[in-house]
C-alpha positions as CSV (number, residue, x, y, z in Angstrom):
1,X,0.0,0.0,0.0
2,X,1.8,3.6,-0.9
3,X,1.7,6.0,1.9
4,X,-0.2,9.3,1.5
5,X,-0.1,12.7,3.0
6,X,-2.6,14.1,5.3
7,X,-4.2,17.8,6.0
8,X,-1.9,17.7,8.4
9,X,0.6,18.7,5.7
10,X,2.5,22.1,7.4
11,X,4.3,22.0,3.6
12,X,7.5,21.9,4.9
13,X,9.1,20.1,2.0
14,X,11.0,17.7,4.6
15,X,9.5,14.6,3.2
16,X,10.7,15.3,-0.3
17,X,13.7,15.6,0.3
18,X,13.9,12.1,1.9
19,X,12.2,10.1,-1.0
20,X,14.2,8.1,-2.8
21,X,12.5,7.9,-6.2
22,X,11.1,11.3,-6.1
23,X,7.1,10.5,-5.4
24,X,6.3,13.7,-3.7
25,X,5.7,16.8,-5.0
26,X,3.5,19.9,-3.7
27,X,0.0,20.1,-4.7
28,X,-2.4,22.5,-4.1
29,X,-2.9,22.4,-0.5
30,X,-0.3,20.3,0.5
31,X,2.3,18.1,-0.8
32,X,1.0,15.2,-2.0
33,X,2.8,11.6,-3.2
34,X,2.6,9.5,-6.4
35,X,0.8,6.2,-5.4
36,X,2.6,4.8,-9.2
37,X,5.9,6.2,-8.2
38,X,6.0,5.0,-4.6
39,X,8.1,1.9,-3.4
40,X,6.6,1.9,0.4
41,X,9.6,2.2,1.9
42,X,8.6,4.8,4.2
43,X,11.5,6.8,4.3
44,X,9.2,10.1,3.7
45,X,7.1,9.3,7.3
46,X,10.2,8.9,9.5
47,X,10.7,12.8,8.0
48,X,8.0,14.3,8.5
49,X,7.9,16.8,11.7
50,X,3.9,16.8,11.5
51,X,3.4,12.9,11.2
52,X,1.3,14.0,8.1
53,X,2.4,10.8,6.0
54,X,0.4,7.0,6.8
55,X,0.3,4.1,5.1
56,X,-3.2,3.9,3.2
């Protein structure tokens, strides 16, 4: 299951940076991640300061 990003999202940018394969990207309100792209490592959720990012 690929991990998403909440409305919790503060749109820091942290997770990002910490993808491996480049799934995440900003959207309109928030960033927002790729389910094709993602490899469900979770690297993204260990970065994230607002513990926006969950499995689905």
């Amino acid at each position: 299951m690929a991990y998403v990003i909440s409305d919790d999202c503060v749109s820091c940018g942290a997770c990002a940076g910490g993808c491996p394969v480049g799934a995440i990207s900003e959207g309109d309100a928030h960033y927002q991640i790729d389910a094709d792209t993602c490899i469900e490592c979770g690297a993204c959720a260990g970065t994230c300061p607002s513990g926006a990012i969950s499995q689905e």
